[in-house]
Every structure is written in C-alpha cells, then in structure tokens.
N, CA, C and O atoms as a DFTB+ gen file, in Angstrom:
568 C
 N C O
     1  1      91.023     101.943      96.096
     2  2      90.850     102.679      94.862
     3  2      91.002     101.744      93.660
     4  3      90.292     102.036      92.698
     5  1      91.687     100.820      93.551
     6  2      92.062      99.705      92.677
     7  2      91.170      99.054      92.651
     8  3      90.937      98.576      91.541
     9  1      90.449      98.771      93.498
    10  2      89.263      97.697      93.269
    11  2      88.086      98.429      92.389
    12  3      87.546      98.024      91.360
    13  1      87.832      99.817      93.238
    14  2      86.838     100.356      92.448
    15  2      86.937     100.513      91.070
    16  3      85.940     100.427      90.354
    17  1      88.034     100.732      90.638
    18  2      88.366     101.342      88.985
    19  2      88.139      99.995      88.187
    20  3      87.613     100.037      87.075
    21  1      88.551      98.758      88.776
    22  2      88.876      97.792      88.562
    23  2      86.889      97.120      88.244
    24  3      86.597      96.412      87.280
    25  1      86.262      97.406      88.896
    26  2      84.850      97.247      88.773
    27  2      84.243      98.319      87.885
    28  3      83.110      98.305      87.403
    29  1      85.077      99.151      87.763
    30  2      84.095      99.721      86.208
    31  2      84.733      99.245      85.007
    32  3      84.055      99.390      83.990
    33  1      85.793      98.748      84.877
    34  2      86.356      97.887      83.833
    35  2      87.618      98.318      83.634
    36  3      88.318      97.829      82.747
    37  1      88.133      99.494      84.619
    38  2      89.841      99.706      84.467
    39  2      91.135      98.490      84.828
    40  3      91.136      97.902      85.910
    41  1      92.218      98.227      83.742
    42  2      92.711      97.236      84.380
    43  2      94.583      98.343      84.082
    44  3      94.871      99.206      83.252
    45  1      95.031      97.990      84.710
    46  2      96.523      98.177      84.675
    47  2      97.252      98.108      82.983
    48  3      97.366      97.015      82.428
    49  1      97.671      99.314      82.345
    50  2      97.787      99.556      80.952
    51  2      96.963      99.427      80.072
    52  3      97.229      98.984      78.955
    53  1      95.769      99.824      80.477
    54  2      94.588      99.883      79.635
    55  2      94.832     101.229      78.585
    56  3      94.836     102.379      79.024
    57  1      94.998     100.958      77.383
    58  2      94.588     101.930      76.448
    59  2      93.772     101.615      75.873
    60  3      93.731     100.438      75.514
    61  1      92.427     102.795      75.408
    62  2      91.559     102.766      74.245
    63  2      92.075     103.829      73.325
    64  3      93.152     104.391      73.522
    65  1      91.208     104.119      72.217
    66  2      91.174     105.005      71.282
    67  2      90.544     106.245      71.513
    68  3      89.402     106.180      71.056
    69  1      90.844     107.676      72.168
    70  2      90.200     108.679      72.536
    71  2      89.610     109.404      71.507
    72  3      88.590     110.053      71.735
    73  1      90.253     109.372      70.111
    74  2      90.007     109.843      69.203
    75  2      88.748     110.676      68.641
    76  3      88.851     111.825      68.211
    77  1      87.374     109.841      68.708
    78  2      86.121     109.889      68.772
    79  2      85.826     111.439      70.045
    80  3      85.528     112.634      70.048
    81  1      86.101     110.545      70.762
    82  2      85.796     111.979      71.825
    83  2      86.472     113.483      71.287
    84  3      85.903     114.545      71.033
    85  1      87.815     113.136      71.232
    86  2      88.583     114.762      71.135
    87  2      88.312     115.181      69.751
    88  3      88.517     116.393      69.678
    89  1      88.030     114.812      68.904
    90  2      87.694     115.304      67.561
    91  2      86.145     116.220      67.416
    92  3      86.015     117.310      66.858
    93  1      85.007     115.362      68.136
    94  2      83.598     115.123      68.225
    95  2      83.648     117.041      69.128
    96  3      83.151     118.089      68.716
    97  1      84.409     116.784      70.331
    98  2      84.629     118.383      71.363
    99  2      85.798     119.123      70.485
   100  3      86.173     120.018      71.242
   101  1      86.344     119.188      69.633
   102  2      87.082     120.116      68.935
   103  2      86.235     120.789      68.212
   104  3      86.563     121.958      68.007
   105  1      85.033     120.358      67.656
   106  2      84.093     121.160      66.921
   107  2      83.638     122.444      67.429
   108  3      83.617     123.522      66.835
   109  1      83.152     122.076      69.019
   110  2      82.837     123.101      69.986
   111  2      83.973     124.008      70.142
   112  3      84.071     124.509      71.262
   113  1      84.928     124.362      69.200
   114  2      86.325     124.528      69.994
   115  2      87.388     124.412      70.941
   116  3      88.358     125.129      71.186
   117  1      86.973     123.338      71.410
   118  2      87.923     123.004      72.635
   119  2      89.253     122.223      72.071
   120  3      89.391     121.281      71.289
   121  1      90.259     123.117      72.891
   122  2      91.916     122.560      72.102
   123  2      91.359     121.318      72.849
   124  3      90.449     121.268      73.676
   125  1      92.463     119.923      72.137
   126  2      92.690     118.912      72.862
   127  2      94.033     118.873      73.481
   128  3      94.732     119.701      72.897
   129  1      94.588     118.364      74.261
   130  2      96.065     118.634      74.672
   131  2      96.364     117.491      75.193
   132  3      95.411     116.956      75.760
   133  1      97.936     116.569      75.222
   134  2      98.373     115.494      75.471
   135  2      97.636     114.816      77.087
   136  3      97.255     113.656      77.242
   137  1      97.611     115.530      77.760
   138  2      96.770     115.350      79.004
   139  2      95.387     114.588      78.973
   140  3      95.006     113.526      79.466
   141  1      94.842     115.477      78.260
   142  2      93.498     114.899      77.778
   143  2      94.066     113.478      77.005
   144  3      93.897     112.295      77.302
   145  1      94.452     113.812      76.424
   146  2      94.509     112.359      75.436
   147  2      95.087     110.846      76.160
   148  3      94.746     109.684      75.940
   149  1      95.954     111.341      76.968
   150  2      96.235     110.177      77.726
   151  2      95.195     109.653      79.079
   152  3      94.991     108.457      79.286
   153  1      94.643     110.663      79.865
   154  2      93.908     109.927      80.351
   155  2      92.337     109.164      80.255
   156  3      91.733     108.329      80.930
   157  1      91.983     110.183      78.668
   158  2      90.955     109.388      78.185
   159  2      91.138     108.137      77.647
   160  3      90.311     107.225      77.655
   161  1      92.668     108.111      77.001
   162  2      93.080     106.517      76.511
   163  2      93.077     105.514      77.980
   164  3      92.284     104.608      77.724
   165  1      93.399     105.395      78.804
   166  2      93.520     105.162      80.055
   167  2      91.781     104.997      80.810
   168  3      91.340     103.866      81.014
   169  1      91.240     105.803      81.033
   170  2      89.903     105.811      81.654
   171  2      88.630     106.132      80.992
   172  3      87.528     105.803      81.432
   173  1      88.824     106.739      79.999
   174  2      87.365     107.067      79.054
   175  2      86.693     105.904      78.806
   176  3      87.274     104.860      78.512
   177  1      85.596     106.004      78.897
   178  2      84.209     105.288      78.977
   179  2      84.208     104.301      80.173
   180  3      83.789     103.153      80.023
   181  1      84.689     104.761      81.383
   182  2      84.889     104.021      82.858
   183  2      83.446     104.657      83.457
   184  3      83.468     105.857      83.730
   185  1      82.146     103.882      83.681
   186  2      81.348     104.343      84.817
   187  2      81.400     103.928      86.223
   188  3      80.851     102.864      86.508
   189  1      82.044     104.682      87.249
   190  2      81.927     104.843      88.912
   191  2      81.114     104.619      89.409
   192  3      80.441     105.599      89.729
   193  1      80.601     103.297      89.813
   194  2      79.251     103.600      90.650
   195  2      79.315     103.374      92.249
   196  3      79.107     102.314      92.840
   197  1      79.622     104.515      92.757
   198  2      80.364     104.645      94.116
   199  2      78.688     105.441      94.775
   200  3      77.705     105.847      94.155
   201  1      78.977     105.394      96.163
   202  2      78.524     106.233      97.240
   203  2      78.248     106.128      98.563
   204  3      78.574     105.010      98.964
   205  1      77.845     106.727      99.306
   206  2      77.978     106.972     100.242
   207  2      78.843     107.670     101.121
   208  3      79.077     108.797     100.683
   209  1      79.551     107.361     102.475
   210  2      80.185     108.487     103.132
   211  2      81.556     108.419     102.532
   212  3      82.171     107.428     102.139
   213  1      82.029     110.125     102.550
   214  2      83.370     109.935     102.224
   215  2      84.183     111.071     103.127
   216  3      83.821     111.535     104.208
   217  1      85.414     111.393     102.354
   218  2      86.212     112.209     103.265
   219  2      85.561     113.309     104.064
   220  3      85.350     113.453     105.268
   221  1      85.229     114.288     102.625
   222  2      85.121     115.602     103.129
   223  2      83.637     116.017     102.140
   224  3      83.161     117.146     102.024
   225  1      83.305     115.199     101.734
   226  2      81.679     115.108     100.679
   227  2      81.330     113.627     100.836
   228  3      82.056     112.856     101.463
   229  1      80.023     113.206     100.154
   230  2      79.452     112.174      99.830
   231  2      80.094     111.742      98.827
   232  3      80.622     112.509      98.021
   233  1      80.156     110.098      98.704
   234  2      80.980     110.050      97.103
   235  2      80.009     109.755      96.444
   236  3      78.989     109.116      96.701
   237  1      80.467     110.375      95.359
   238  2      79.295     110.489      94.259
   239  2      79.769     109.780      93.069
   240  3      80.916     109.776      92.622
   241  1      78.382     108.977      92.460
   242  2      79.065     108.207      90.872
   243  2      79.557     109.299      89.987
   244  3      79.086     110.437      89.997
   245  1      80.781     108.788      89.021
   246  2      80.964     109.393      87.920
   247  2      81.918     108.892      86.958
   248  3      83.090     108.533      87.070
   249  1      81.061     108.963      85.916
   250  2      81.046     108.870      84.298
   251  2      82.050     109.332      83.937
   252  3      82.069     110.505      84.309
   253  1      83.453     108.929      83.090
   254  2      84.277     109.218      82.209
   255  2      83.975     109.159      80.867
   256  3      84.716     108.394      80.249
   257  1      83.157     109.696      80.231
   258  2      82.404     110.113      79.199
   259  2      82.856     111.212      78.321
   260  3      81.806     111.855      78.301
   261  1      83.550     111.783      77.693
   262  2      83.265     113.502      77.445
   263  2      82.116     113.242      76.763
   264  3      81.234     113.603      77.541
   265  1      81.464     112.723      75.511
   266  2      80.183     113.087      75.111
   267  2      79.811     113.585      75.837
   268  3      79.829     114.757      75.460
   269  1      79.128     113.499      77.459
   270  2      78.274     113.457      78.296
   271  2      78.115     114.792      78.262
   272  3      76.948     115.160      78.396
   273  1      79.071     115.781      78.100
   274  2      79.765     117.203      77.968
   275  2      79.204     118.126      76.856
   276  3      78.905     119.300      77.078
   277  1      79.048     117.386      75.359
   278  2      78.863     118.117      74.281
   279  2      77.647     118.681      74.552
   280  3      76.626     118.253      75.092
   281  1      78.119     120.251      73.827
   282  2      76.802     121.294      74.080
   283  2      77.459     122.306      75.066
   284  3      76.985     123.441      75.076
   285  1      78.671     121.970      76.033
   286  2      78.850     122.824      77.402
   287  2      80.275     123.679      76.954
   288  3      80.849     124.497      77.672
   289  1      80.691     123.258      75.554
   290  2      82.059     124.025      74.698
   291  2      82.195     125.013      75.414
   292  3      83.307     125.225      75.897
   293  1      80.787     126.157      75.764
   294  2      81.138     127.449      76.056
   295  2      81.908     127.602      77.026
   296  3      82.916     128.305      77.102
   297  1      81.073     126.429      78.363
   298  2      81.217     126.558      79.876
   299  2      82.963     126.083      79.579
   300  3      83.829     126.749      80.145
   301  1      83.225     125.334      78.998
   302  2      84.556     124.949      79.301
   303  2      85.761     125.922      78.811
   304  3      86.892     126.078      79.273
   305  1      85.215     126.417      77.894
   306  2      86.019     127.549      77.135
   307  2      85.780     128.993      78.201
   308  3      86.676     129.820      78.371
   309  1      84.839     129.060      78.647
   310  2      84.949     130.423      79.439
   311  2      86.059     130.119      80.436
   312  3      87.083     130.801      80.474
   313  1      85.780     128.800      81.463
   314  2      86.555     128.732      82.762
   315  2      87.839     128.431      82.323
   316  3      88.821     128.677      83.024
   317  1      87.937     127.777      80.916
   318  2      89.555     128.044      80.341
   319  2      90.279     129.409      80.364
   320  3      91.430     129.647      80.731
   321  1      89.490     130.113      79.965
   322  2      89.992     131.709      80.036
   323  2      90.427     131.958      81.316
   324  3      91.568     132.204      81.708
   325  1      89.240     131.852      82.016
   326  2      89.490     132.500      83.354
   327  2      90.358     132.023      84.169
   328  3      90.722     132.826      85.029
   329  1      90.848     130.934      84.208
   330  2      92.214     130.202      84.736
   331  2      93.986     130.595      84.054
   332  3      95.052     130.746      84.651
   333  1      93.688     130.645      82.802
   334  2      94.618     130.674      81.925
   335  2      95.270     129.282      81.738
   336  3      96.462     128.981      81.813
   337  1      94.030     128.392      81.436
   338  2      94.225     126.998      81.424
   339  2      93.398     126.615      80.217
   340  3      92.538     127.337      79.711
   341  1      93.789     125.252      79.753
   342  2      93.160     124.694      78.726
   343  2      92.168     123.477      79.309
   344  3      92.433     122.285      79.152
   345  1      90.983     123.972      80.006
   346  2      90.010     122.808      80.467
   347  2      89.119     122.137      79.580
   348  3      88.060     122.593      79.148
   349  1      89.876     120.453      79.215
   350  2      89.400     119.883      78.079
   351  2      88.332     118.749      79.089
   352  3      88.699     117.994      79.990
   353  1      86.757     119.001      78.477
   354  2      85.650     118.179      78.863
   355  2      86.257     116.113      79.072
   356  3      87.002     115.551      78.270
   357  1      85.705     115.517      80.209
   358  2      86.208     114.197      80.420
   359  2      85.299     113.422      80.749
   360  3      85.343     112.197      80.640
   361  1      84.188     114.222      81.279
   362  2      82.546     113.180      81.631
   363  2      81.687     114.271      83.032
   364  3      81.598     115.492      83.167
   365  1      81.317     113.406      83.649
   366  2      80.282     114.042      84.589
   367  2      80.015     113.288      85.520
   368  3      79.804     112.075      85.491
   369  1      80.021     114.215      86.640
   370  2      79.829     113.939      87.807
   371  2      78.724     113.710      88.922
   372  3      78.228     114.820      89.114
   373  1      78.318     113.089      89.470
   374  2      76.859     112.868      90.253
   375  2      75.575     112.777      89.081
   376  3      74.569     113.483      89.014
   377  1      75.849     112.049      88.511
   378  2      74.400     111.859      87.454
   379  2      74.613     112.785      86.504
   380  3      73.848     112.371      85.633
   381  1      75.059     113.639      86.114
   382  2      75.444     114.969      85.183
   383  2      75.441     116.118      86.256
   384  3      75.567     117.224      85.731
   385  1      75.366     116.132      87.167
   386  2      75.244     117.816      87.852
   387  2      76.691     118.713      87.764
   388  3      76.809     119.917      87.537
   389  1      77.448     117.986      87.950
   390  2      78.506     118.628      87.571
   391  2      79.430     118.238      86.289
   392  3      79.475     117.012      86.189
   393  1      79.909     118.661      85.644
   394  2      81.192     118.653      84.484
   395  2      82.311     118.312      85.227
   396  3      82.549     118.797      86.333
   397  1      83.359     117.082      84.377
   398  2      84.543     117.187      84.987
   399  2      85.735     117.527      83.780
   400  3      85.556     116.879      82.749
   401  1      86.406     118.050      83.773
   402  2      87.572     118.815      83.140
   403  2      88.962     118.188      83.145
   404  3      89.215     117.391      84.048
   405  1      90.002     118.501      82.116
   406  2      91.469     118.249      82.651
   407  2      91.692     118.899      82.309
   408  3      91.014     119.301      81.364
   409  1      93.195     119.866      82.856
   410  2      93.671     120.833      81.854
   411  2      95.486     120.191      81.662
   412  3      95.959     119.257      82.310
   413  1      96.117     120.902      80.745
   414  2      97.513     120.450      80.629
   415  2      98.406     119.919      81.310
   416  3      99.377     119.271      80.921
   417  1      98.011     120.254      82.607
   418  2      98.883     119.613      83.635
   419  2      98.465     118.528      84.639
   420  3      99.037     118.217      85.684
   421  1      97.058     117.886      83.963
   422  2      96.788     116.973      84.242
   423  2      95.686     117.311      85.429
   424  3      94.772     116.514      85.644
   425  1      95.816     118.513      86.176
   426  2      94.931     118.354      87.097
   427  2      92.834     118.632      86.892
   428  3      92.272     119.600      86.380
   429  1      92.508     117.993      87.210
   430  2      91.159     117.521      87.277
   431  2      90.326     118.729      88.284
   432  3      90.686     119.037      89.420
   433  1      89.007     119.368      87.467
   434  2      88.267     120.288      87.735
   435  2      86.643     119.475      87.827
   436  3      86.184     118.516      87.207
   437  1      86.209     120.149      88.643
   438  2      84.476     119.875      88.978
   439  2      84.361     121.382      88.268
   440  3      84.865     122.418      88.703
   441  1      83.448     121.203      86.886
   442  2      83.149     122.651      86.226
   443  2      81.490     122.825      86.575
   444  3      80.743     121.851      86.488
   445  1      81.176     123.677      86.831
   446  2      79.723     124.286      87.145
   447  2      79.327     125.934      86.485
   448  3      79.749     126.650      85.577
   449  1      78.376     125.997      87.439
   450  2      78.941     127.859      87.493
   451  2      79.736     128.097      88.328
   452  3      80.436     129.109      88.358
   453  1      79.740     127.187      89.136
   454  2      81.790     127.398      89.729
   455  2      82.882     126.597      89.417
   456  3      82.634     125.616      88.716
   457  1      84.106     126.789      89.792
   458  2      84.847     126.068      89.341
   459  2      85.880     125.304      90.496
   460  3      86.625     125.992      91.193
   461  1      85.838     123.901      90.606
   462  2      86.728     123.502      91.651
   463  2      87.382     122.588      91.126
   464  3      87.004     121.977      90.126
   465  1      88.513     122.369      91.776
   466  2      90.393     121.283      91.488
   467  2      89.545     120.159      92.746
   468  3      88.853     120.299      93.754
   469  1      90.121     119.035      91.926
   470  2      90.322     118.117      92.811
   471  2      91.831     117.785      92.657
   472  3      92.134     116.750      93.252
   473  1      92.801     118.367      92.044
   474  2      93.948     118.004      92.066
   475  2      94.616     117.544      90.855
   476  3      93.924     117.092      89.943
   477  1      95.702     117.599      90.759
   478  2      96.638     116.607      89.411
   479  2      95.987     114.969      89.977
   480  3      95.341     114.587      90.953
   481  1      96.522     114.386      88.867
   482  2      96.200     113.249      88.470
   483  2      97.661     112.702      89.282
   484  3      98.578     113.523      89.302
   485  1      97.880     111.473      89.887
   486  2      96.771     110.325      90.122
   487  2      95.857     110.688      91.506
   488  3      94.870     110.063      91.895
   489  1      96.516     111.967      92.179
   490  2      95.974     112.152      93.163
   491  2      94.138     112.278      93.296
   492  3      93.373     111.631      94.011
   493  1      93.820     113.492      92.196
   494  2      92.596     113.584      91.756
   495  2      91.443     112.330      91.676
   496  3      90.261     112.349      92.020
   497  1      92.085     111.465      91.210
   498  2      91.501     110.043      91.129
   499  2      91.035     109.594      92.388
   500  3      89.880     109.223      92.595
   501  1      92.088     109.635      93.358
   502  2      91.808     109.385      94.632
   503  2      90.881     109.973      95.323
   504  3      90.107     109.248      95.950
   505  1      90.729     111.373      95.383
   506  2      89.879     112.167      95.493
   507  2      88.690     112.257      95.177
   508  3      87.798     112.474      95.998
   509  1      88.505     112.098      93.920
   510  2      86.862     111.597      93.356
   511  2      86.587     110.015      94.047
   512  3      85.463     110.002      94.549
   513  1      86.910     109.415      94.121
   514  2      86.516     107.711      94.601
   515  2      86.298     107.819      96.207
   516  3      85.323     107.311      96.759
   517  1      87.228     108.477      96.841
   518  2      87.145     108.556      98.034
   519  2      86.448     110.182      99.134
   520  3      86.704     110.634     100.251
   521  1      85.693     110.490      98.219
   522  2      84.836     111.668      98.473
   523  2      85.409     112.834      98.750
   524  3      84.612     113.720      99.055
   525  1      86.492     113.109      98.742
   526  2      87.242     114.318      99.422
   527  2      86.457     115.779      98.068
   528  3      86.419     115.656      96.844
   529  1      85.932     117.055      98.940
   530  2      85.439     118.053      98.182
   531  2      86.377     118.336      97.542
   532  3      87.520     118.218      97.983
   533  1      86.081     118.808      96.262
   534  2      86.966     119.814      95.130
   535  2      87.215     121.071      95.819
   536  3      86.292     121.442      96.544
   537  1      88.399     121.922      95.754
   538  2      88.825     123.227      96.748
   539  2      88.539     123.809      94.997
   540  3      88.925     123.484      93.874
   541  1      87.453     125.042      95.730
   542  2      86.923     126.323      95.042
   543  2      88.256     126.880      94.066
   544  3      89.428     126.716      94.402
   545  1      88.062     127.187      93.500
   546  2      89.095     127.654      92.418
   547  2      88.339     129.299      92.567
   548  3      88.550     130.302      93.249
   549  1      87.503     128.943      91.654
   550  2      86.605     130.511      91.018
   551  2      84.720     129.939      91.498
   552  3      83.937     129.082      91.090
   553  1      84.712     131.107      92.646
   554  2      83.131     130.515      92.645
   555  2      81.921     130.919      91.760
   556  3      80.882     130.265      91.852
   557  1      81.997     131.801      91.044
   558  2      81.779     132.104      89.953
   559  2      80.895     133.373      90.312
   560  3      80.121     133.686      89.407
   561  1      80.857     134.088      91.334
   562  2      80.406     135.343      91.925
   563  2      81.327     136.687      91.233
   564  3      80.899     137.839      91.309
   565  1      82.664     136.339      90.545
   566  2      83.350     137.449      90.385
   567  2      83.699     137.926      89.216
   568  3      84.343     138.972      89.143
C-alpha cells in the first residue's frame, strides 16, 4: 500500500492546502468538517493508477480530487441525510463512475445511486488499493 500511494506522489507527513477544494464545494452547500480537511491536506490531488485483480472487486484507479465532484452537491447532500452523516465530496472512482465521500468520522463512501462504506480511514485506504468491495450501506431502492 506504501508503495502505491508513494507512486502517486504521497510521502509520509505530507500536507497541502485543502482550502480551494472545501470552499469551491461549500457553495453547493456541503458542510466541510475536520475529517475532510485533514485527509484532503494529506491525499488531495493523489491520482491511483492501480488495477487489476483484487480482494473482493477489481482494483480500480482513483482520483483524490473533490473538483472532480462539483455539480453532484445534491447527490452528496441527499445521502448525507439519509445516513445522518455529513458526506463531504473527495474525488472519484474508476474514471468518474463512482463518487467518493468522507463523513466526520473519517469513514470513506463509494456514492452512486447507491451508497457503499469502504470503512474508516486508514483502513478504507487499504481497501480501495487493494480491491476489497464497498459493503452496501443504502442501495438506493428504498
């Protein structure tokens, strides 16, 4: 997992400036919350270029971007509701097909018209790099 992060340009106490991002998605209304802010300082603007076989899915590239997001305020603000969570936009997943999310407690969402956890953070991390599926939260049938 270190190597990979390490090849999109993550190094050990990396901070940037998230600023740009959480201000730019506050327009859309999306709260920002300390969660968000730290791991975009940490990983924002990291591109994954992973694939092939993995745990329990294919691993798929993905973008730590939120721009990548703007325009989807609604989608993130609805599945915020419906959790009773604050899911703040972080980039995208498999080329854009899916949205990825954080909410306050750090754990990491695949947003669609459904909604799936890959877990709190650092675990989540692991999870996206090493293909393991996101577990269904809300499939969005209900």
């Amino acid at each position: 997992m270190d190597q990979v992060l390490r090849e999109a340009g993550w190094v050990p106490g990396r901070k940037i400036n998230p600023e740009l991002w959480l201000s730019s998605l506050e327009v859309e209304g999306l709260r920002r919350h300390a969660a968000a802010s730290t791991f975009l300082s940490e990983f924002g603007g990291l591109a994954v270029n992973i694939s092939g076989s993995g745990i329990s899915r294919s691993r798929e590239p993905f973008e730590l971007d939120p721009s990548l997001c703007e325009g989807e305020g609604d989608r993130f603000l609805e599945w915020s509701d419906e959790i009773g969570r604050s899911v703040f936009p972080i980039g995208v997943l498999d080329g854009g097909r899916f949205f990825l999310g954080i909410d306050e407690n750090s754990e990491i969402y695949s947003v669609e018209t459904w909604l799936g956890s890959f877990g709190p953070m650092p675990g989540a991390m692991t999870n996206l790099i090493t293909g393991v599926r996101a577990e269904v939260i809300d499939d969005g049938d209900g």
